[in-house]
N, C-alpha and C positions, 0 to 999 in steps of 0.2 A: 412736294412741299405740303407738309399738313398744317392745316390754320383750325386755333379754335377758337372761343370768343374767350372775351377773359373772366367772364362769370362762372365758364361753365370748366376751368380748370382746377379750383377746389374740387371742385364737385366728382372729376373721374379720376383725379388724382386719387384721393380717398378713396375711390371705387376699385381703381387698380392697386389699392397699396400690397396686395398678398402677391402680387407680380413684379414689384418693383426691380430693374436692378440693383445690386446689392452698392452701387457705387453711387446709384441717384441719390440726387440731394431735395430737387424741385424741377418744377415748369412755370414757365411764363407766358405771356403773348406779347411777343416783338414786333416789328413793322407787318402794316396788314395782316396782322392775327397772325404770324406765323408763329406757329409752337417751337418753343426755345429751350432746350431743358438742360441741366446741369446738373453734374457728373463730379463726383472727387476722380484727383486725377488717376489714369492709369500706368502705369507701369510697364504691361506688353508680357507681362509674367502670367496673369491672371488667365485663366481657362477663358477663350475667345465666347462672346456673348450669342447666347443663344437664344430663342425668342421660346417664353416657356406656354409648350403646347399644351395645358391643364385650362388655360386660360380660353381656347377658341371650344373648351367644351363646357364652361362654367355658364351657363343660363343668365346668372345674376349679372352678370355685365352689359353692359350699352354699348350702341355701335361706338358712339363715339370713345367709350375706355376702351374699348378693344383697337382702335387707331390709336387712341394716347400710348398703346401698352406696342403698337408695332410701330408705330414711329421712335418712341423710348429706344428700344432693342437696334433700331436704324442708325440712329446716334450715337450708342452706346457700341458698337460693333464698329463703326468708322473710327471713333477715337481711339479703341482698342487696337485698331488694325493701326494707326499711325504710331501709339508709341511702342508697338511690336517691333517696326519698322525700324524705330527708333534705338531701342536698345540692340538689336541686331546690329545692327551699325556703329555704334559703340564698340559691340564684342570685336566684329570686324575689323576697324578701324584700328582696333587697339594694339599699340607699339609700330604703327604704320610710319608713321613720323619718323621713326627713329629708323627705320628700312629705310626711305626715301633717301634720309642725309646721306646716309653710308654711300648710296648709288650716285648721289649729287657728288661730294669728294670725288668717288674714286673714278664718276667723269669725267670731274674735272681737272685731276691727276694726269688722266690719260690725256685730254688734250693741251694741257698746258705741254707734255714730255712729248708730243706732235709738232708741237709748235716750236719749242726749243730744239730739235733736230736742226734749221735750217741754220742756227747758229755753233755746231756744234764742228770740230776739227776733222777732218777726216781721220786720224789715228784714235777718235773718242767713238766715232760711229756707228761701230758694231755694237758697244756696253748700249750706248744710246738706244740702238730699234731693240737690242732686248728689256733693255728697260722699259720700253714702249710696249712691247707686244706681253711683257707680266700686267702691265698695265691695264688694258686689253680687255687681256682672261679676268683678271682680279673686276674690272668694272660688267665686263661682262657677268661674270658671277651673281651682281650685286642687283643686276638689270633681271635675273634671272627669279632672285627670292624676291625680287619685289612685285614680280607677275605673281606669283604663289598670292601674294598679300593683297592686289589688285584684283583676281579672282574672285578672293572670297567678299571682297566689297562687290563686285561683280553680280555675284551670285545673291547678295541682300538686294540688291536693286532690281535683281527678274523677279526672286522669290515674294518682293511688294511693291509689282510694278504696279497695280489696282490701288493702292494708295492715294487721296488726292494729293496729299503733299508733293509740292515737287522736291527734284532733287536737291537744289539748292535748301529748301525749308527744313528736309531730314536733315542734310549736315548740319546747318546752323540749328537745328534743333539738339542734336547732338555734341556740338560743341566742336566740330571739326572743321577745318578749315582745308580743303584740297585742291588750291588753288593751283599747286605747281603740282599735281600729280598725274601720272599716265595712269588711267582706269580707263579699260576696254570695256567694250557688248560683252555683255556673257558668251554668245555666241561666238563672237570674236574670240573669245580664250578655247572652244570647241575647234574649230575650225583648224587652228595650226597648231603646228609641234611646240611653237613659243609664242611666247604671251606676246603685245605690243611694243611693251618697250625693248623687250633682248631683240625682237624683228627690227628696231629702228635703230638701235645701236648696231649691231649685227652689219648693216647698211655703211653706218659712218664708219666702224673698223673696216669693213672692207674696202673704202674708198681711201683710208691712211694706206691700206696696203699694197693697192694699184698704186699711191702714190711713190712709196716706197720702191716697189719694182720697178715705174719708169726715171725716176733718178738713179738708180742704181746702171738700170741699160743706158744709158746717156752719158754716164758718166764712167762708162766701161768696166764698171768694178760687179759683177754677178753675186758678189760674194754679201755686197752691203745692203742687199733686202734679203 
């Protein structure tokens, strides 16, 4: 934390201004002298902030402009880096919603057409599990592009893990809301052939289809799974 009194920040302000970043606005002194400065906002587009090295060879400068001018850049590089993070997450994010619903139906598709088997006639049965098992593939599909989509939010969240923000802050600073969504570890999408959620769906179809099998031997018809 760099503190400096409040007399003496006209004073390097002015002495660094040929350093300034192009985004500062001013400094102040906040609680116990801490140096406070403010920034028009960033974007995350702008060339990440660089600390301009012209400045640790200019003579004419004071210790303390030369801290004003590296704490400046310290500030200026942290908020840079968050709404990097920010707009990355947006690109990511974007048409996510509309992935999700699709997987949400057509799970729910499928198990509702699970669930209505147990009411279903034995001469309707066989339409019924293939009805079930398009269902299935079609949800499975759906569980499959939305890992694709889960990835690449995936991949924002390694690529600005060093961000303070947490992850909650990026969304809601982005405007998204991921409350019902399956987003793995990046590594976690490394690791296996499918993402999290076609592995967790993958699971439930397979336990429709063990169920399937053992009513069908129970009820001596081989033919009806």
């Amino acid at each position: 934390m760099t503190t400096i009194s409040a007399g003496a920040i006209d004073r390097v302000t002015k002495e660094a201004r040929a350093y300034h970043h192009p985004h500062f606005t001013g400094a102040s002194a906040g609680q116990f002298g801490r140096l406070v400065f403010d920034f028009r906002p960033f974007t995350g587009a702008e060339q990440e902030p660089l600390r301009p090295i012209d400045a640790w060879r200019d003579e004419s400068l004071a210790p303390d402009a030369l801290a004003f001018i590296d704490a400046q850049y310290d500030e200026a590089s942290r908020l840079w880096r968050e709404a990097a993070c920010v707009a990355a997450l947006k690109q990511a994010t974007n048409g996510a919603a509309s992935l999700w619903d699709t997987y949400s139906r057509a799970r729910a598709d499928m198990d509702q057409l699970f669930t209505s088997l147990d009411s279903k006639p034995d001469t309707h049965w066989r339409a019924a599990v293939s009805q079930l098992v398009a269902a299935q593939n079609k949800a499975l599909d759906a569980a499959v592009t939305w890992d694709r989509k889960g990835l690449e939010i995936a991949t924002v969240h390694e690529g600005y893990h060093y961000v303070e923000l947490s992850r909650a802050d990026v969304y809601e600073a982005a405007s998204v809301d991921p409350s019902e969504w399956v987003v793995g570890d990046f590594y976690d999408y490394q690791s296996f052939r499918r993402g999290p959620l076609a592995r967790d769906l993958q699971q439930h179809i397979a336990a429709q289809r063990e169920h399937l099998r053992t009513v069908a031997a129970l009820s001596g018809d081989p033919h009806q799974a």
